[in-house]
Structures are given as C-alpha cells and as structure tokens.
C-alpha positions as a Markdown table, in Angstrom:
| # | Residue | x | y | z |
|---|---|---|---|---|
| 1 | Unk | -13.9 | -99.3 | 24.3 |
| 2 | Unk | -14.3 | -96.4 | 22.6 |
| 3 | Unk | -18.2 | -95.6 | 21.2 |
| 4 | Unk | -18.8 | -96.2 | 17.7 |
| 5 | Unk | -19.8 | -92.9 | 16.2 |
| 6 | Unk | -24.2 | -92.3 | 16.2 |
| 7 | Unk | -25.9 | -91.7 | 12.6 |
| 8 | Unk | -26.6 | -88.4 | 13.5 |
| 9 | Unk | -22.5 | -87.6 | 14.0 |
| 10 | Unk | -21.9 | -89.8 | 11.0 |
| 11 | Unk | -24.3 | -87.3 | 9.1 |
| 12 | Unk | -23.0 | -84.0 | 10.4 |
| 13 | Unk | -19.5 | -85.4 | 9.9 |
| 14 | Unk | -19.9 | -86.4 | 5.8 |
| 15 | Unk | -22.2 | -82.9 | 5.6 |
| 16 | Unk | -18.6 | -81.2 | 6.9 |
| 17 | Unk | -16.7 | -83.3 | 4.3 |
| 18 | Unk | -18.9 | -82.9 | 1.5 |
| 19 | Unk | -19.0 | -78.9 | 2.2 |
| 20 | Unk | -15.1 | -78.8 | 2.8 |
| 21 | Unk | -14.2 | -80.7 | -0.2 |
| 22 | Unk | -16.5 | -79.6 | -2.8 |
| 23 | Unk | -15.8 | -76.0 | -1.7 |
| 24 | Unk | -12.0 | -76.7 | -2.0 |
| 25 | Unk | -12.1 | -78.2 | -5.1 |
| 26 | Unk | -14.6 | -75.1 | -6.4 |
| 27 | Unk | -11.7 | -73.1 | -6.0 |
| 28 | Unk | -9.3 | -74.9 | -8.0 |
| 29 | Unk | -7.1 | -75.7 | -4.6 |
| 30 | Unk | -4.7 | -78.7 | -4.8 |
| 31 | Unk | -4.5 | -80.3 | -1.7 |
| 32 | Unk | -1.6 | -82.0 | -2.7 |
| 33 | Unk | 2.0 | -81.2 | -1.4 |
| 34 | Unk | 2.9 | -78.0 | -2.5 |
| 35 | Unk | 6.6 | -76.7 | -1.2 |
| 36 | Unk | 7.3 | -73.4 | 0.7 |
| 37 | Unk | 9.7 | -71.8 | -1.7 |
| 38 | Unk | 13.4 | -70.7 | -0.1 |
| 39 | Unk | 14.6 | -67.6 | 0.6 |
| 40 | Unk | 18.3 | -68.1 | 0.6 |
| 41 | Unk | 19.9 | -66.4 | 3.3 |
| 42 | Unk | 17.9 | -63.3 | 2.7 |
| 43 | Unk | 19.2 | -63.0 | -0.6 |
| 44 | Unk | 15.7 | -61.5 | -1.8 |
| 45 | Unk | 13.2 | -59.2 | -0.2 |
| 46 | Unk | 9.8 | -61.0 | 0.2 |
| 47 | Unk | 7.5 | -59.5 | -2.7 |
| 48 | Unk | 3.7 | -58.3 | -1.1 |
| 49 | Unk | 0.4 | -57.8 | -2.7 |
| 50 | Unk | -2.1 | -55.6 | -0.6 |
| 51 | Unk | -5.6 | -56.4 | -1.3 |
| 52 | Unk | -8.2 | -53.7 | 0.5 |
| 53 | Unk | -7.9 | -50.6 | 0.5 |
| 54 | Unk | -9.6 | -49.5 | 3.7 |
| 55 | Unk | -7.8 | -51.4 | 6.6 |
| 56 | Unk | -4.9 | -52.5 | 3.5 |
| 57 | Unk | -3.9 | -49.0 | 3.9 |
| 58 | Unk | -2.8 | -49.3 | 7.6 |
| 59 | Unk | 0.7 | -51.4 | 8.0 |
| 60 | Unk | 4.0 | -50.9 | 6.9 |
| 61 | Unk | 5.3 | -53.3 | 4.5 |
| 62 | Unk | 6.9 | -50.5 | 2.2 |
| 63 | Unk | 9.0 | -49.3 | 5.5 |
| 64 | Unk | 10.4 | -52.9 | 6.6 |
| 65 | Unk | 13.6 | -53.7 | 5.1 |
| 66 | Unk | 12.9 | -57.3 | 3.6 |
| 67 | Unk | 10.0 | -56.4 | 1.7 |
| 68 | Unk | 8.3 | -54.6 | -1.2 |
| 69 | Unk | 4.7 | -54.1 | -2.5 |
| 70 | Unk | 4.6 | -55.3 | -5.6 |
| 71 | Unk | 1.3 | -54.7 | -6.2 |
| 72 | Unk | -2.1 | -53.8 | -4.2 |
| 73 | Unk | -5.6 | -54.4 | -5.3 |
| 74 | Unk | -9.6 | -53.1 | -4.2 |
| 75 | Unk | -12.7 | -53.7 | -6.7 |
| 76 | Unk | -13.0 | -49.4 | -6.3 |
| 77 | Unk | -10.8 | -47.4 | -8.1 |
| 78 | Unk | -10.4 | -44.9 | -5.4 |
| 79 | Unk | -9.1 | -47.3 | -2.6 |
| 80 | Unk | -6.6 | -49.0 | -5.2 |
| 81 | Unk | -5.5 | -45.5 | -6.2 |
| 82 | Unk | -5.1 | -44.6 | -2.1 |
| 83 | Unk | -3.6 | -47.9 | -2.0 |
| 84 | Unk | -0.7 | -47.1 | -4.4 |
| 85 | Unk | -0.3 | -43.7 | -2.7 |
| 86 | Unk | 0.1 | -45.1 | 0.7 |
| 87 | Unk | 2.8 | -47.5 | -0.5 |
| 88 | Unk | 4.1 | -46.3 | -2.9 |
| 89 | Unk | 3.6 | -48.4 | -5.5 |
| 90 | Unk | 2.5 | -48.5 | -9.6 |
| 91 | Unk | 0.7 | -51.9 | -10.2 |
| 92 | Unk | -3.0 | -52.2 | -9.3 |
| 93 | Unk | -5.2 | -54.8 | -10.0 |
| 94 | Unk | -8.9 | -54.1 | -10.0 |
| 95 | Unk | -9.3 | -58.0 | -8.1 |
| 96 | Unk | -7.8 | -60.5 | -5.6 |
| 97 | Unk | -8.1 | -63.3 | -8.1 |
| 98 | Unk | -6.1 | -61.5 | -10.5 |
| 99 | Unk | -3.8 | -59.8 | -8.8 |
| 100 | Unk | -2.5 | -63.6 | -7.2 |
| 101 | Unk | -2.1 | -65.0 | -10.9 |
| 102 | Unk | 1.0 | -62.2 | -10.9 |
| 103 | Unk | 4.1 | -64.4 | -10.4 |
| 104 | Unk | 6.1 | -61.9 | -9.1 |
| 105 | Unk | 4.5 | -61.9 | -5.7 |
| 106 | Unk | 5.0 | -64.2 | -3.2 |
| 107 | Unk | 2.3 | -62.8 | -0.4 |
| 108 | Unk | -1.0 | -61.7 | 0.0 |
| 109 | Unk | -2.2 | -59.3 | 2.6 |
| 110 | Unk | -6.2 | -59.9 | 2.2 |
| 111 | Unk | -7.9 | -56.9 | 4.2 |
| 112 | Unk | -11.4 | -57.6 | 2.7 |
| 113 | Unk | -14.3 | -58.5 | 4.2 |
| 114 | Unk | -14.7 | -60.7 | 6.9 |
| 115 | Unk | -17.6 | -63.5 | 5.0 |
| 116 | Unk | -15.0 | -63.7 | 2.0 |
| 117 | Unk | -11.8 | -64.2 | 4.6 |
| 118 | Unk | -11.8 | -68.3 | 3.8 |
| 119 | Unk | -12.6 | -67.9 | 0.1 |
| 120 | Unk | -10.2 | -65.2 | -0.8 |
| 121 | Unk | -7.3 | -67.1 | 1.2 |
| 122 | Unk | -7.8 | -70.1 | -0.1 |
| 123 | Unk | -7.9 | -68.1 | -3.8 |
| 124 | Unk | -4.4 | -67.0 | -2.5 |
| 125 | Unk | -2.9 | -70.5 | -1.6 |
| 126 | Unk | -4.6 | -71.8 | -4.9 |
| 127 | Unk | -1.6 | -69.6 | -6.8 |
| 128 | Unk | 1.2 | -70.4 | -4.0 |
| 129 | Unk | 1.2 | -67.2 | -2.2 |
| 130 | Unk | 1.6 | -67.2 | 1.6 |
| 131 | Unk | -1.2 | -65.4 | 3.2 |
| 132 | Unk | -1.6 | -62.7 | 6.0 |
| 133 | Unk | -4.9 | -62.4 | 6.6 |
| 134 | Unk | -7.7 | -59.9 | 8.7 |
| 135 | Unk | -9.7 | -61.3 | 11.4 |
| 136 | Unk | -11.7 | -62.9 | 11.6 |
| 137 | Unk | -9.8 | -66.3 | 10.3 |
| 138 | Unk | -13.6 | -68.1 | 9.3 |
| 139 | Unk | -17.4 | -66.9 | 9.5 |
| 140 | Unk | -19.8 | -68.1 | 11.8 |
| 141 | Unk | -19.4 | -71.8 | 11.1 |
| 142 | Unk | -17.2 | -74.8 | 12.4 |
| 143 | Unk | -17.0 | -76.1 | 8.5 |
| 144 | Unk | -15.3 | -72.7 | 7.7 |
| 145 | Unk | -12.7 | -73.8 | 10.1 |
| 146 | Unk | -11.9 | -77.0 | 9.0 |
| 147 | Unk | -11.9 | -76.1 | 5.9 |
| 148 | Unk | -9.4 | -73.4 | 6.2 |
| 149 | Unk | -7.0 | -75.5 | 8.7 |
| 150 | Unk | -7.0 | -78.4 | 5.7 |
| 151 | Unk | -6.2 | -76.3 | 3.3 |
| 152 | Unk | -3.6 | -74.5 | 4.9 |
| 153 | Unk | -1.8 | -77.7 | 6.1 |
| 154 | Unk | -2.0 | -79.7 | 2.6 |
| 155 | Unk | -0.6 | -76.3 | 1.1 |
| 156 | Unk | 2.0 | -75.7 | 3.3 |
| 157 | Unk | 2.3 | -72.3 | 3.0 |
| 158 | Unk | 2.2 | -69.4 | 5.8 |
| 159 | Unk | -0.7 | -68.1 | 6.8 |
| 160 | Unk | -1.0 | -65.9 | 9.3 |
| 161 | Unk | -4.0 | -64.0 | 11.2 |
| 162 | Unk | -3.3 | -60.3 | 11.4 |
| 163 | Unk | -4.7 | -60.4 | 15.4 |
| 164 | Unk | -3.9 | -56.8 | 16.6 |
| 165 | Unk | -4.8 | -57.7 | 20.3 |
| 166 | Unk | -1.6 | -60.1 | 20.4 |
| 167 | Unk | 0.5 | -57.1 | 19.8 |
| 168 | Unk | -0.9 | -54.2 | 21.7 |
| 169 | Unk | 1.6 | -52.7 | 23.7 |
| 170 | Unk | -0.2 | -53.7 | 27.1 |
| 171 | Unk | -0.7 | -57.7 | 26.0 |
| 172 | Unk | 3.0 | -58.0 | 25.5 |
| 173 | Unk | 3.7 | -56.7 | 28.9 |
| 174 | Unk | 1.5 | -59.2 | 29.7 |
| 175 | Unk | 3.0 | -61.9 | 27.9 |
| 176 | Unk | 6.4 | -60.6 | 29.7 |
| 177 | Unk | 5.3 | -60.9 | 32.7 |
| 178 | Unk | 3.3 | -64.3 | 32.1 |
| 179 | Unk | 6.8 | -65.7 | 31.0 |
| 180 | Unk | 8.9 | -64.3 | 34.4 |
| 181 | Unk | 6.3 | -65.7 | 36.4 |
| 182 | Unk | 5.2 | -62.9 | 38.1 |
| 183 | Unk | 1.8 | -63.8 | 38.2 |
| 184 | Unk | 2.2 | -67.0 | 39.8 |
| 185 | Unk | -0.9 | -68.6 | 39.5 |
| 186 | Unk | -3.0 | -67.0 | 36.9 |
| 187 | Unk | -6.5 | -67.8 | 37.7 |
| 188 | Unk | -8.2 | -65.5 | 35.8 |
| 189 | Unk | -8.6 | -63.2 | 33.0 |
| 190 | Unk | -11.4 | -60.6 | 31.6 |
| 191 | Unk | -11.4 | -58.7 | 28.4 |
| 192 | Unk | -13.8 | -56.2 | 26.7 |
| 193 | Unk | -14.2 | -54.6 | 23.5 |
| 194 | Unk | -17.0 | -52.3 | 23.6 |
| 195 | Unk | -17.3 | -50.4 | 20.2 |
| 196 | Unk | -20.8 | -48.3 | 20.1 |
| 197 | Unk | -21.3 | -46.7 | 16.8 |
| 198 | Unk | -20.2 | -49.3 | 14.1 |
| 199 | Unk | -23.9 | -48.5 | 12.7 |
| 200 | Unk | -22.0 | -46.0 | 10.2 |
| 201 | Unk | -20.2 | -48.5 | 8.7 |
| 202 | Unk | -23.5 | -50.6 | 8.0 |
| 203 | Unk | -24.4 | -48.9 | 5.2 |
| 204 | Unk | -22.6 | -47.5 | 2.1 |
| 205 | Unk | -23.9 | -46.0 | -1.3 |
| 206 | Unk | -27.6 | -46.9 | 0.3 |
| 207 | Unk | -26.9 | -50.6 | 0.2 |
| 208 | Unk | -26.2 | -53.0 | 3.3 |
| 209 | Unk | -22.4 | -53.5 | 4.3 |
| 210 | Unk | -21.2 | -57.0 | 5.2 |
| 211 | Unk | -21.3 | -55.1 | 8.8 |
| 212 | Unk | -24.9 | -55.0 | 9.1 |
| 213 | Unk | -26.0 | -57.0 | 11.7 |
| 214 | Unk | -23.3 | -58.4 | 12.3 |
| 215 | Unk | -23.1 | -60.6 | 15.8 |
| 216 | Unk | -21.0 | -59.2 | 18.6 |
| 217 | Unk | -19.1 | -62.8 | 19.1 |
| 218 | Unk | -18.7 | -63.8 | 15.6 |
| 219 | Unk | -16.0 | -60.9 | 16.2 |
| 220 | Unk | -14.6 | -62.2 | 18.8 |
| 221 | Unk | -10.6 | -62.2 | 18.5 |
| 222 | Unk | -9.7 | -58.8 | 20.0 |
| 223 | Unk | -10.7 | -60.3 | 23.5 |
| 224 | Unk | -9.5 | -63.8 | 23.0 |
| 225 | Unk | -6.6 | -62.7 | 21.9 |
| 226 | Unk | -5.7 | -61.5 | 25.4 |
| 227 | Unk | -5.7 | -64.8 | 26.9 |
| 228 | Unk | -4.6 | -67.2 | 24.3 |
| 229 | Unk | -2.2 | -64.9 | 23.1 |
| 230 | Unk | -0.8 | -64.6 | 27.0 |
| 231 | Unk | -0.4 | -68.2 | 28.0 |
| 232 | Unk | -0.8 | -70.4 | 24.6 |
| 233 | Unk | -3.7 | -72.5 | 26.1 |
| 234 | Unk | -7.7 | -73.3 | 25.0 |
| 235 | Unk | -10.5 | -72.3 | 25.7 |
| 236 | Unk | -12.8 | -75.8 | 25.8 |
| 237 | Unk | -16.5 | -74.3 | 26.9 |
| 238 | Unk | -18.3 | -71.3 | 27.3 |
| 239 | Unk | -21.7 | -70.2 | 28.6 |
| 240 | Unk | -23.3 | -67.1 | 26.6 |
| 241 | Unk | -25.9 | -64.2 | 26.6 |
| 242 | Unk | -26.8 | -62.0 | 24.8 |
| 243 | Unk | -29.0 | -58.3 | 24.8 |
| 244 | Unk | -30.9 | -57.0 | 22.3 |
| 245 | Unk | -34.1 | -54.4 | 21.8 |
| 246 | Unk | -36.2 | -53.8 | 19.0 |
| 247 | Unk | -34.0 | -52.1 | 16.7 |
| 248 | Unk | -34.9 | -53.0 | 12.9 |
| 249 | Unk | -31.3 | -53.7 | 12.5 |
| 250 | Unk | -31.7 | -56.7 | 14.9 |
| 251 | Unk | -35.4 | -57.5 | 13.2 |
| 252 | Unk | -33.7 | -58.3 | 9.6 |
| 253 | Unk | -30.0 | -59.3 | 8.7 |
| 254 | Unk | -28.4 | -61.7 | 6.9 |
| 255 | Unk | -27.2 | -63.5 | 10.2 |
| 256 | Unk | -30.7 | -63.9 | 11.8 |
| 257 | Unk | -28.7 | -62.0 | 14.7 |
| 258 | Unk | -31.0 | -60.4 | 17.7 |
| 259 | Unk | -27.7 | -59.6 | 19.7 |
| 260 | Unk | -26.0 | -55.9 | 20.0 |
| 261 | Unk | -24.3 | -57.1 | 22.7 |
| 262 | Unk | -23.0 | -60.6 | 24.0 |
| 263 | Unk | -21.0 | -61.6 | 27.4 |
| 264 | Unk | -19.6 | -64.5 | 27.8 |
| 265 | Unk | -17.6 | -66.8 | 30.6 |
| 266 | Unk | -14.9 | -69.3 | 29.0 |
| 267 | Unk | -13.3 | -72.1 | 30.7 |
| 268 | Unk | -9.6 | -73.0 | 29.2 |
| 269 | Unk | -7.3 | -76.4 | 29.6 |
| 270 | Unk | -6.1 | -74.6 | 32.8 |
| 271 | Unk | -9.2 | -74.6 | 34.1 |
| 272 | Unk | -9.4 | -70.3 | 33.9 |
| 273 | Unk | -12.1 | -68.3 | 33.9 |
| 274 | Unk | -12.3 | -65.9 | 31.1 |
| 275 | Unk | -15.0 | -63.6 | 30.8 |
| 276 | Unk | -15.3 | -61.7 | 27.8 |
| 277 | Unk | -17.6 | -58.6 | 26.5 |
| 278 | Unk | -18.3 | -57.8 | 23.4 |
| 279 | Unk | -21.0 | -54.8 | 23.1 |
| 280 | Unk | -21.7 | -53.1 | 19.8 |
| 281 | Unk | -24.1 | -50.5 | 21.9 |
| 282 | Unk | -24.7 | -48.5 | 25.0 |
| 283 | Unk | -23.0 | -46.2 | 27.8 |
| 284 | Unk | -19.8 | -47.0 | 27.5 |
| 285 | Unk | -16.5 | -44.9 | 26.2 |
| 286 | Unk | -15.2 | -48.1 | 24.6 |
| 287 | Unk | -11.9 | -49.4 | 24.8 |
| 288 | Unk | -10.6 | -52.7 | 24.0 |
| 289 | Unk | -8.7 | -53.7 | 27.6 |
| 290 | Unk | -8.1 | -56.4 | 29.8 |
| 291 | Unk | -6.7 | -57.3 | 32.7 |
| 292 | Unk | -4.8 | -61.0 | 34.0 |
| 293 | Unk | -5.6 | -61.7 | 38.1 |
| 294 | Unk | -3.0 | -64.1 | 39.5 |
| 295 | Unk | -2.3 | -65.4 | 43.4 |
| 296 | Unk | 1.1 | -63.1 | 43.4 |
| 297 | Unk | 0.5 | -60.0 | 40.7 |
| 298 | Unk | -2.5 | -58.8 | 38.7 |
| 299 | Unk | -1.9 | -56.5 | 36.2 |
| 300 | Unk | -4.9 | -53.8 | 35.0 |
| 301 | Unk | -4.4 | -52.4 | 31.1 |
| 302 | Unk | -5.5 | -48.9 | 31.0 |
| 303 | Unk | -9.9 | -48.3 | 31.6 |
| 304 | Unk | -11.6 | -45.4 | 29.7 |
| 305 | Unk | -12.4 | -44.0 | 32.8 |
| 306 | Unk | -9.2 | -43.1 | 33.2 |
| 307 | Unk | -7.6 | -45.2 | 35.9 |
| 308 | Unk | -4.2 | -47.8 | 35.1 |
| 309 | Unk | -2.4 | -49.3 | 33.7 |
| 310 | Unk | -1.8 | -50.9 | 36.9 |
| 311 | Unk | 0.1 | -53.6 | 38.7 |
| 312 | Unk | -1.3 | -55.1 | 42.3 |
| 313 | Unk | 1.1 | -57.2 | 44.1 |
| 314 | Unk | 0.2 | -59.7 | 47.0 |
| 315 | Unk | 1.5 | -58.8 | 50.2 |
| 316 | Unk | 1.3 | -59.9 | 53.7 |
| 317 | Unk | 0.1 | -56.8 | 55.2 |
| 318 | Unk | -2.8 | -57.3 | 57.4 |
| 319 | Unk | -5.6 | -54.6 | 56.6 |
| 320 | Unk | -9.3 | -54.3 | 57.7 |
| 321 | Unk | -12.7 | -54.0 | 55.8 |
| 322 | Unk | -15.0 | -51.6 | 56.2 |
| 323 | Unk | -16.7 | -54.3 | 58.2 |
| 324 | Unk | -14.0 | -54.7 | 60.7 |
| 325 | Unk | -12.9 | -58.1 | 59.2 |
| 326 | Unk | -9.1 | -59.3 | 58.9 |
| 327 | Unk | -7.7 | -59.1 | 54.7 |
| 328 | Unk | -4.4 | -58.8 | 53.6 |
| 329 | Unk | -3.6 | -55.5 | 52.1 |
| 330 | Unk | -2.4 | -55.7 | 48.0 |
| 331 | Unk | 0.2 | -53.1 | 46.6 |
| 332 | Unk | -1.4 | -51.2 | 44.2 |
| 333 | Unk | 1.8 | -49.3 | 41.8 |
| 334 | Unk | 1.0 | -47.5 | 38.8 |
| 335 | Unk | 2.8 | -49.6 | 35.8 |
| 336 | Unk | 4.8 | -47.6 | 33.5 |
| 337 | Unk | 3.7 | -48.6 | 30.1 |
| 338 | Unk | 6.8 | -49.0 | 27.7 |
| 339 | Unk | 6.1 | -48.1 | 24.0 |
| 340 | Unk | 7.7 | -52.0 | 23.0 |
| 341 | Unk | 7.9 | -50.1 | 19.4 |
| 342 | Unk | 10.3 | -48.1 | 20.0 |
| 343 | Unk | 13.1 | -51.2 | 21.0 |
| 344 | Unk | 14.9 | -53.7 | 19.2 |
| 345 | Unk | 12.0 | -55.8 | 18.9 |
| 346 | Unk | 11.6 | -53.9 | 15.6 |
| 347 | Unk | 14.3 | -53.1 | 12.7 |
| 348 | Unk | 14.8 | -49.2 | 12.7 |
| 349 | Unk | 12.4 | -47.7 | 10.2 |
| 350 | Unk | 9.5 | -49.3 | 11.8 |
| 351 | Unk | 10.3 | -47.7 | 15.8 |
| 352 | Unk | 7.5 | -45.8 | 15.3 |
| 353 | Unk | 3.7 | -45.4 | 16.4 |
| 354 | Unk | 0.8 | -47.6 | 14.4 |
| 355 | Unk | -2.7 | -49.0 | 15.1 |
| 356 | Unk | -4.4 | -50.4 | 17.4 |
| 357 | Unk | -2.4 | -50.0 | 20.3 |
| 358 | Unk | 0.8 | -50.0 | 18.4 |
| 359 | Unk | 0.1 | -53.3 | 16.9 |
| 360 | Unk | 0.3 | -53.1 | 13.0 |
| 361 | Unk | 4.0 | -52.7 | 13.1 |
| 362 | Unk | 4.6 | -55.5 | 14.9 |
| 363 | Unk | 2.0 | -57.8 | 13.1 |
| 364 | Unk | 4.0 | -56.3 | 9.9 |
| 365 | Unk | 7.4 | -57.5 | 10.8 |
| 366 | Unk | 6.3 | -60.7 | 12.3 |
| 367 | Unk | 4.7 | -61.8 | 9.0 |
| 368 | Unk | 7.7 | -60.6 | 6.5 |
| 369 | Unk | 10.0 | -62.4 | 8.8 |
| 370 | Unk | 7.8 | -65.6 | 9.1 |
| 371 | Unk | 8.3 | -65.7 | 5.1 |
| 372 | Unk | 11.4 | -65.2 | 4.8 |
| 373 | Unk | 13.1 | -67.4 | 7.5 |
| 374 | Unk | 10.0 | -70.0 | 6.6 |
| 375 | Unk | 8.8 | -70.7 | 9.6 |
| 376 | Unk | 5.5 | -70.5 | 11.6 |
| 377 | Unk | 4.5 | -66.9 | 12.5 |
| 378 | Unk | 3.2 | -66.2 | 16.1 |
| 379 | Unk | -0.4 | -66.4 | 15.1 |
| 380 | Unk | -1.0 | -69.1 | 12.5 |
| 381 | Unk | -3.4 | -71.2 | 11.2 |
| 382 | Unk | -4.0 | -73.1 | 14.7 |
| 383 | Unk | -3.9 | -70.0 | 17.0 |
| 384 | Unk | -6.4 | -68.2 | 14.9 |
| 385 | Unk | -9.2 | -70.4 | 15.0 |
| 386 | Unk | -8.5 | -71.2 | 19.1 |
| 387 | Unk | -9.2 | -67.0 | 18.6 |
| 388 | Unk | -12.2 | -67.2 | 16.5 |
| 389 | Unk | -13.9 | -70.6 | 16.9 |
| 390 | Unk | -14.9 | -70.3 | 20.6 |
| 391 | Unk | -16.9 | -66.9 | 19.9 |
| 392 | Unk | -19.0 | -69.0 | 17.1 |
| 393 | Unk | -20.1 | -71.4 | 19.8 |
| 394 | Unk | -20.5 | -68.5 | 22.2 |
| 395 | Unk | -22.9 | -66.8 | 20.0 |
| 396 | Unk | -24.6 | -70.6 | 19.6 |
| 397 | Unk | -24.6 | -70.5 | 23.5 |
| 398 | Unk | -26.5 | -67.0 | 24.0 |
| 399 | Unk | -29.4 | -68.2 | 20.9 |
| 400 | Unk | -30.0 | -70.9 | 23.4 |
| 401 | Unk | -30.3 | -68.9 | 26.6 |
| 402 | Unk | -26.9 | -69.1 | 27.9 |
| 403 | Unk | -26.3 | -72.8 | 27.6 |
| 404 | Unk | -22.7 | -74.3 | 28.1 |
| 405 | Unk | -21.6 | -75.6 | 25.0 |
| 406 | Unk | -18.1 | -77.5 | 24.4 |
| 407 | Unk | -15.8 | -75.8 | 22.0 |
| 408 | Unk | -14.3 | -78.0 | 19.1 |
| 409 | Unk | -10.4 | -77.6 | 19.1 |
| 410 | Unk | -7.8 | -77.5 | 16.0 |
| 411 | Unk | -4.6 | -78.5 | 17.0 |
C-alpha cells in the first residue's frame, strides 16, 4: 500500500503550489488551453523578436530562410541599436514586456539574464509567443521548475532551451555514434567546463552583475548536456563538492555561495556514472569537453592540452604493463572531426561557422523549424530541466559535504 504523504511533504508540497500559482497568476498567465497557431504548409515565415543584446546578437535568424526579425529589444540603447545592426532590422522596443504585446511576432528569443529566465518566458507565453530561451531553463530552485514545466504544458506553445552543448560539433558525433552502436555498452561518461576569469563580467558601471557569485552548478547544462543530450536518459542522484578560499566574492553574494568550483558524480536510469566539473577558477586552459567510455569504443572530444579528438577501439590484442601483467591492447586512431555545419543538416545560408563549437546555427534552425512544422524541438521543456535540475541538487549536495541526494524528475 502505498504511504500516505507526512505533514512535512504535505507542507513543502502546498508551499510549491502556493508559490507556483500565485506567481503564475502575477503574470497574468492563463493556464487554460491556448492553441499552437498553424503554419500552413510554410505558407509564412515564422516572425522573431530578439530580446538581449549581448548573447541576442549571436544566431542567425535573419540568414535562415523561414524567418524574419521583426523586432529585437535590450533596456540599453546601445545593445538594441547593435541589435538592429546585427539583424538587420528597424523596430526596437526598449523592453521584453512590450516588445511581446506586438502582434506581429510569433517568437521570442529571450537572451537575458539567467534569474529572470522563468519570469520573462512565462511574460512571453502570457501574449502567445513560442519561446527560445538561454540557459539556464530555472534558477536555483525545484519550484522554478515546476512552475515553468506547468506553464509551458497548459500553454501549449514551444519552448525551447537554447543548450549549445547538444549541438557542438563533437556531441553530435557522439550522438552518431551512440545511435550505430559503436559504443556498445556505454558505461560512462565525464564532462568539464572550466571557465576561469568570468570575474569581468561580475561587475558593470560599478554595480554587481547577476554573475556575481554566481554557483558553478547552478550552471550546470553545458556538461549535462553531453550525456542527456547523447542517450536521452536521467540522471536520478548525485554526490557533490565543492572548493572555495577566502575570496570576498565568496564571503557576500546574493546566492550565499562559498563554491568557485564544484565536481560532481551523477548516477542516470542506466545506471552510468557521470562525473562532471564545473570550475569558475584555477590552472586550467578551459575548455568545455567530454568524452563517452563504452565496452567496444570510447571516443575523447578535443583537451586543451592539445591531444584528440580521439577514438579507442577494443581489441583482442594481448599487451603487457609496465608491471609485467597480461591487458588487452586498445586501438587508439585519431578521429577526424567533420564540421556537421557545413552538410545538409542545415539549409544553405546557414553552412557556415558560429559559436560555441558550431552550435548557434544549429540551435537556430532547430527552433524556426520546431515552429513552423509545430512540433517539439530537440530540447524542450522536459529535456531542459533533466539539464538544469540535477546541478540544483548537486550544488544542495556539496553545502552538505558531499551528500547523495535524489534528483526530482519532470517527465
């Protein structure tokens, strides 16, 4: 018989509720059904607004062929101005909730920053605009999460996380060769985005950023990215820890973080093991790389120190240690890394070179094409928090010493 749910779960359950709704319904957002408008057969271009005009300024939408800017928007007046320079475009909107009262427009890229990414998408679905959004999908709290995945669902709309790990060109070899079976068994997986020197961005005009202080696994997507976005599965627990000094950064921010850096080890469904590093400091070149060990193939994305990408196949060559002892002998091969960008994967004008690893491209096509054939995009509402959710409870994990915590799941 299945246990009747304790006052304290009751408690944290109607706290959830209470926060989910009343923050829903302080946005205006009707949860009721709210129908995904029709492109029919192609007969119109999807109509984009870009809101941010740092990261905005970095896909493609003017290029792709089923799509035009309508209209971009940034609270400064120089990033909307750069904004309309970089695509090319004559309506600006000095905010996100005006620009999305414009019924010409029928998407929103939101680029801002990452504490306003639930409020300003839900602003979005409020006005019946599909959403692409930056990571991360929510901001250090389970609530965030649910409250996001309802909202999306009741609106049925798109929304899509604009993950650039899930499209570098290395994952989708990956998620080639995950496909073919050549790994066989994939047992394990390890990914790390080290990125010293993000203390520029933490202040601006003399004032605190949204950056500052900011905890290593409340970013977390780049790695997680590299296994979910691989083999679709979950990652269901995760043991945590964290490094700090006495920098005053880590003495006083708005998260109450100590951490620059945090390493964790996941456990999925399968049963993986998937560490993951994410270090804001220290001797390291950063990179953001990974690399998938199976029982017939591993393959090794590119290392800052210079060696791969490679591929190690099993063999049955008998080899010995340098202790005298009996071990098969791997093939080592160095792995020709194709540029996926420059194939049909993409229409024409967008064969070309972009961010992160060759990813903005991609994450710009998948989203226009999402919209317009109405479906759901690679990584939607579900994918993004099995992305972002588990580094929440990994950064839970390291405050308490490392301790194993269980991962909630939104699927």
């Amino acid at each position: 018989m299945k246990k009747s749910p304790t006052k304290k779960n009751q408690t944290k359950s109607e706290r959830r509720d209470f926060i989910k709704q009343g923050s829903i319904a302080a946005l205006g957002l009707s949860l009721s059904s709210n129908p995904i408008f029709g492109f029919s057969g192609h007969s119109r271009k999807l109509s984009i607004g870009i809101v941010g005009g740092r990261f905005g300024c970095s896909f493609q939408f003017h290029e792709h062929p089923d799509c035009t800017v309508e209209a971009v928007s940034d609270l400064r007046p120089e990033r909307r101005e750069r904004l309309m320079k970089v695509y090319k475009c004559s309506k600006s909107y000095p905010s996100l909730e005006l620009l999305v009262k414009d019924k010409n427009i029928d998407a929103v890229g939101v680029f801002t920053e990452g504490p306003n990414h639930v409020k300003h998408v839900l602003e979005c679905l409020k006005h019946g605009k599909h959403v692409l959004c930056a990571v991360p999908a929510c901001w250090a709290s389970v609530e965030e999460a649910e409250m996001l995945l309802e909202a999306v669902k009741k609106s049925r709309l798109i929304y899509m996380m604009a993950e650039t790990s899930y499209y570098q060109q290395f994952t989708i070899s990956a998620r080639k060769f995950y496909q073919e079976g050549k790994f066989g068994n994939l047992y394990y997986c390890e990914s790390e985005y080290q990125h010293d020197g993000l203390e520029s961005l933490y202040h601006e005009n003399g004032k605190r950023t949204w950056r500052y202080g900011v905890a290593p696994m409340h970013y977390p997507t780049h790695c997680t990215a590299h296994l979910i976005g691989v083999t679709g599965e979950r990652l269901v627990n995760v043991s945590c820890n964290g490094w700090g000094n006495d920098n005053p950064v880590l003495k006083d921010n708005a998260y109450n973080n100590p951490f620059w850096n945090e390493s964790a080890m996941f456990t999925s469904n399968k049963g993986k093991a998937f560490r993951v590093n994410v270090w804001w400091k220290g001797a390291h070149l950063g990179c953001e790389r990974a690399q998938w060990i199976g029982d017939k193939m591993s393959f090794y994305a590119s290392n800052p120190i210079g060696t791969g990408p490679i591929i190690v196949n099993s063999t049955n060559q008998l080899g010995k240690d340098d202790a005298g002892f009996v071990r098969t002998e791997g093939k080592k091969q160095e792995y020709q890394q194709p540029n996926w960008w420059e194939t049909d994967m993409l229409p024409e004008p967008l064969r070309h070179n972009s961010g992160h690893h060759g990813s903005h491209c991609f994450i710009t096509h998948e989203f226009v094409t999402a919209c317009m054939q109405e479906r759901k995009p690679t990584v939607d509402v579900h994918e993004a928090l099995a992305y972002t959710v588990p580094g929440i409870i990994a950064h839970e994990s390291a405050l308490k010493g490392g301790e194993r915590l269980a991962i909630p799941q939104f699927d």
